[in-house]
C-alpha positions in Angstrom: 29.5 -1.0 -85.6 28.4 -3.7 -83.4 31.7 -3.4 -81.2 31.3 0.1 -80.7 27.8 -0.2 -79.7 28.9 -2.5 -77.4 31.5 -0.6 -75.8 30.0 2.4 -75.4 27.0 0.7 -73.6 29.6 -0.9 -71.3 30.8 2.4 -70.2 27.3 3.7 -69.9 27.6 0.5 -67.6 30.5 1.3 -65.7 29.6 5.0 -65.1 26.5 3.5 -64.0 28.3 1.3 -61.1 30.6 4.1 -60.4 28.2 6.6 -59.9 25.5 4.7 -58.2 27.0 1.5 -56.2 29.7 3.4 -54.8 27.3 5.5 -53.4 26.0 6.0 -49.5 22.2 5.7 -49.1 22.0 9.4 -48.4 23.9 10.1 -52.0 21.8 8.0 -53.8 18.4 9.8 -52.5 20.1 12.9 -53.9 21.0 11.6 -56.9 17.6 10.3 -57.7 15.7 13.4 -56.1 17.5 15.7 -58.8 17.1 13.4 -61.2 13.5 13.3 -60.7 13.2 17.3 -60.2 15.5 17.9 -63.5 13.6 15.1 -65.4 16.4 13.5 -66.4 15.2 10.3 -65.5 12.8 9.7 -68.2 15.6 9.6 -70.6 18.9 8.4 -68.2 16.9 5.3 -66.8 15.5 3.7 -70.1 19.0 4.2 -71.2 21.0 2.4 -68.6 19.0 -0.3 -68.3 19.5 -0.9 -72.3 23.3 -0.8 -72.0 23.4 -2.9 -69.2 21.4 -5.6 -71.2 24.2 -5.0 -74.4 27.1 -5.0 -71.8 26.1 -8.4 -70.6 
């Protein structure tokens, strides 16, 4: 159980990165303007920020 824990918050992880390192300034003001206007970031932030802390 532990494992898949695990690897499921790594790919929370890596969708993470992908979405949001790989990103232009301009994209990432878009990204977090419609996550803030959908209110999606109440739940998607708390939630990254735990699998980043399993992944490592």
């Amino acid at each position: 159980m532990a494992g898949l824990i695990q690897r499921t918050a790594r790919a929370i992880d890596d969708m993470w990165h992908s979405i949001w390192h790989e990103s232009g300034r301009a994209e990432k003001i878009v990204i977090a303007v419609l996550l803030l206007i959908t209110g999606l970031a109440i739940p998607v932030i708390p939630i990254v920020w735990i699998a980043r802390i399993i992944a490592d």
